[in-house]
C-alpha positions as CSV (number, residue, x, y, z in Angstrom):
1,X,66.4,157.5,212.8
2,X,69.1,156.0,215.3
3,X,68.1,156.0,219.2
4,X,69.2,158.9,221.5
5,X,72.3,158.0,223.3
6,X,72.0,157.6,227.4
7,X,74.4,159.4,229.3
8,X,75.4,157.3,232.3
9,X,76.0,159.1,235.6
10,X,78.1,157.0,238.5
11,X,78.2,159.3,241.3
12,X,80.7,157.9,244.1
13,X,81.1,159.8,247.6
14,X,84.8,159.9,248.4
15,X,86.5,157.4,251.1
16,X,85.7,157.8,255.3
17,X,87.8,160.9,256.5
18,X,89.0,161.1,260.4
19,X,86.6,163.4,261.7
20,X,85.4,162.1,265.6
21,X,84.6,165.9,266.9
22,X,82.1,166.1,263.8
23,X,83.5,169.0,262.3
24,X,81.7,170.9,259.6
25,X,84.9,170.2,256.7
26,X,83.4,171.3,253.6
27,X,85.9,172.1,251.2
28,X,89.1,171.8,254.1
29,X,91.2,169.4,252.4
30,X,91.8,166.7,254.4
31,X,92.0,163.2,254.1
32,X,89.9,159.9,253.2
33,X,91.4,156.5,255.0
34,X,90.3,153.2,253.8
35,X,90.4,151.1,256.6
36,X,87.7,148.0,254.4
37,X,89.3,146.6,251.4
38,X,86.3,144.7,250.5
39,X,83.9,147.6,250.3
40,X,86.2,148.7,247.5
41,X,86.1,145.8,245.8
42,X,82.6,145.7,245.6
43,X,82.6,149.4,244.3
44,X,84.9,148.8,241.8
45,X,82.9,145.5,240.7
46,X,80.0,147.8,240.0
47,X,81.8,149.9,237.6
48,X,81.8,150.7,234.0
49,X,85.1,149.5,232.6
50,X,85.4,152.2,229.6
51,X,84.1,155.3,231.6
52,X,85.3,159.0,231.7
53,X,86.2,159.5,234.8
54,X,85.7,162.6,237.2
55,X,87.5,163.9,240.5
56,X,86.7,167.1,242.8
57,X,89.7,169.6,243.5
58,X,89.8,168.4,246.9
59,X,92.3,165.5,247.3
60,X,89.5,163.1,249.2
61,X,88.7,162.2,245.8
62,X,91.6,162.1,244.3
63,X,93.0,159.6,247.0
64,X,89.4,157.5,246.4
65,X,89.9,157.1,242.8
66,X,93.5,155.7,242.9
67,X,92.0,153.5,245.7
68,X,90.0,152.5,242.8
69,X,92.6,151.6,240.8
70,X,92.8,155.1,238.7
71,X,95.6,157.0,237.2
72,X,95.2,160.3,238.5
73,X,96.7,161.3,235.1
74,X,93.6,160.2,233.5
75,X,90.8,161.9,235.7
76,X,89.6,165.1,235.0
77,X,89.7,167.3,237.5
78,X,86.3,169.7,238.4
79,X,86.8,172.2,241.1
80,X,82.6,172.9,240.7
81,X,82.1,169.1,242.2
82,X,84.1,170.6,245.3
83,X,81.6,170.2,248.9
84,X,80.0,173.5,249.4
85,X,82.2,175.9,251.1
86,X,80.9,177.4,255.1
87,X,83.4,180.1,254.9
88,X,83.6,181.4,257.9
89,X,81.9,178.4,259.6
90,X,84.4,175.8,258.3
91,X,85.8,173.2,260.5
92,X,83.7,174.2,263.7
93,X,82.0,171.5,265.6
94,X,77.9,171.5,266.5
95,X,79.1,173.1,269.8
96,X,80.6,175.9,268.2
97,X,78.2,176.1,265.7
98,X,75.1,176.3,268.6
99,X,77.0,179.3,270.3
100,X,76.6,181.0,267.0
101,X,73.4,182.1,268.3
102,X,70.8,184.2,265.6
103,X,73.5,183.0,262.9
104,X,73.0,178.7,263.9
105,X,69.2,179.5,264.4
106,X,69.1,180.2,260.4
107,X,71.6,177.3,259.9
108,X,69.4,175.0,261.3
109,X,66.0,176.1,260.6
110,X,67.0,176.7,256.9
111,X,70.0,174.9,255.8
112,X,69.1,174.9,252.1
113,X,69.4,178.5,251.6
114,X,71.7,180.0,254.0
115,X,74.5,181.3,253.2
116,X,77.4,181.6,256.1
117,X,80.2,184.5,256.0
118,X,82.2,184.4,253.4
119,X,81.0,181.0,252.3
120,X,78.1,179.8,250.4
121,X,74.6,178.1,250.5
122,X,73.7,174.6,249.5
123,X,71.6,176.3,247.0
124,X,74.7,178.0,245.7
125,X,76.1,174.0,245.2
126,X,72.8,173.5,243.3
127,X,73.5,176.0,241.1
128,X,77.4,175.0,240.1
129,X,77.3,171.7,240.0
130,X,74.0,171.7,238.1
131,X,75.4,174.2,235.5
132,X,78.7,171.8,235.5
133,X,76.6,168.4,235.2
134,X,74.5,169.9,232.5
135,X,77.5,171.2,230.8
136,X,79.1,167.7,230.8
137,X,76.5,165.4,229.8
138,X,75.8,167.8,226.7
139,X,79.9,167.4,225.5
140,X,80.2,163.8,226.9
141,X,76.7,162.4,225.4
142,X,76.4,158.7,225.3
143,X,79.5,157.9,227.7
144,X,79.7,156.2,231.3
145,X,80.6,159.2,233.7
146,X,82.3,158.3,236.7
147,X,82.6,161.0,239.1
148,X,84.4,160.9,242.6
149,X,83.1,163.9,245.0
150,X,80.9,164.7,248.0
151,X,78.1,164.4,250.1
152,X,76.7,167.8,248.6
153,X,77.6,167.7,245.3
154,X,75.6,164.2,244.7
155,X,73.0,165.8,246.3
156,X,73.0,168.6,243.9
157,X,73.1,166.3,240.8
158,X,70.1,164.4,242.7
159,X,68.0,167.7,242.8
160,X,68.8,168.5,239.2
161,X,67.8,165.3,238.3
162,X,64.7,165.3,239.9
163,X,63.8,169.1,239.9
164,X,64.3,169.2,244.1
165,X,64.7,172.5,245.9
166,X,67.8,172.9,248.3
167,X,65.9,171.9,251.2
168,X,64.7,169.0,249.7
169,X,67.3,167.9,248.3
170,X,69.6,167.6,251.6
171,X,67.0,164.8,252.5
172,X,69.0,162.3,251.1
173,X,71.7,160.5,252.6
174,X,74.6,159.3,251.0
175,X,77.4,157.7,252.3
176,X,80.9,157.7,251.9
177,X,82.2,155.0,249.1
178,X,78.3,154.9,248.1
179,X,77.5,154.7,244.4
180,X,74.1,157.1,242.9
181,X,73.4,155.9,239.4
182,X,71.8,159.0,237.2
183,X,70.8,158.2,233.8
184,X,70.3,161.4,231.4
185,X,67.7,160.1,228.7
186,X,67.6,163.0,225.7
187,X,64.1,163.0,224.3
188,X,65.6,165.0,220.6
189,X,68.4,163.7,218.8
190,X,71.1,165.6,220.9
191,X,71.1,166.2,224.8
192,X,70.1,169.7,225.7
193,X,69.1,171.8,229.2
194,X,65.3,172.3,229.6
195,X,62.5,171.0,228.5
196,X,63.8,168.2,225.9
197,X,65.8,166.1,228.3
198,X,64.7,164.1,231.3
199,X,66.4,162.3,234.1
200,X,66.3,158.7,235.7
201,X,67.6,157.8,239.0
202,X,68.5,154.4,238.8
203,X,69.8,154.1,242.4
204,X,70.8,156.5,245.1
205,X,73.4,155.5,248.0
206,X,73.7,151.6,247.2
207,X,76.9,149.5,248.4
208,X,77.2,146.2,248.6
């Protein structure tokens, strides 16, 4: 009986963006610099040479993976892997945010489950990209994944990983041009959701 294959998750924030007021971006689409030549180096000593390789829709991403030395033409493109969206909320700073009043109180006191105006929660994020990663490893079983997105969305795949509630989950801290490694280990012959398949973290937030 030959060996389950082991789906091989490489989760990479995208590049610094210009942000000095500390703005709440989400899904604005704005830019990532890369001011250190040498931290991408190092990243892109660390990965898989024959690896499928994901991007966001928010061009962050794509910029980091042709920093990487991608073809754009060759990434797959996954709007679900997009930073959670604050709607309403999106691009104010933490003083704008504080004169929300009732509204920030919620923010703040319960940021995994809160959903601003016309936006969404971070458990919504858990949900897509969840749904998404689950879908993926099942059609892409046995390959290196590389996948170029956010802050949130690596969180997400952390908490589906390790069965982490919203709140939880936004514990971690993951920098930009940091690498999570995710390991999906099927327990049957063929990757499925549920009970038969189990998760390994193999490292969250490294760099060199």
């Amino acid at each position: 009986m030959s060996t389950p294959p082991i789906t091989r998750w490489w989760w990479i924030r995208h590049g610094p963006v210009h942000n000095p007021d500390r703005r709440l971006y989400g899904q604005n689409d704005i830019d990532a610099h890369f001011p250190d030549d040498d931290a991408l180096a190092a990243l892109r000593g660390q990965l898989p040479r024959d690896a499928l390789w994901l991007t966001s829709g928010l061009k962050r991403t794509h910029q980091t993976a042709a920093a990487l030395g991608r073809d754009l033409a060759e990434c797959h493109l996954h709007p679900t892997l997009n930073e959670q969206h604050f709607g309403d909320w999106q691009g104010l700073d933490f003083a704008s945010l504080k004169q929300l009043g009732a509204d920030f109180e919620r923010l703040w006191n319960d940021p995994g489950e809160t959903r601003p105006p016309g936006g969404e929660s971070f458990a919504d994020v858990l949900d897509r990209v969840g749904q998404t990663v689950t879908r993926l490893t099942a059609k892409h079983a046995g390959r290196d994944i590389v996948a170029v997105a956010h802050g949130g969305s690596i969180r997400a795949a952390l908490a589906l990983a390790l069965g982490l509630d919203a709140r939880a989950a936004l514990g971690f801290r993951i920098d930009t041009l940091s690498l999570t490694r995710i390991d999906h280990v099927p327990r049957g012959a063929e990757p499925s959701p549920g009970s038969l398949t189990r998760w390994q973290v193999g490292g969250v937030n490294l760099s060199r």
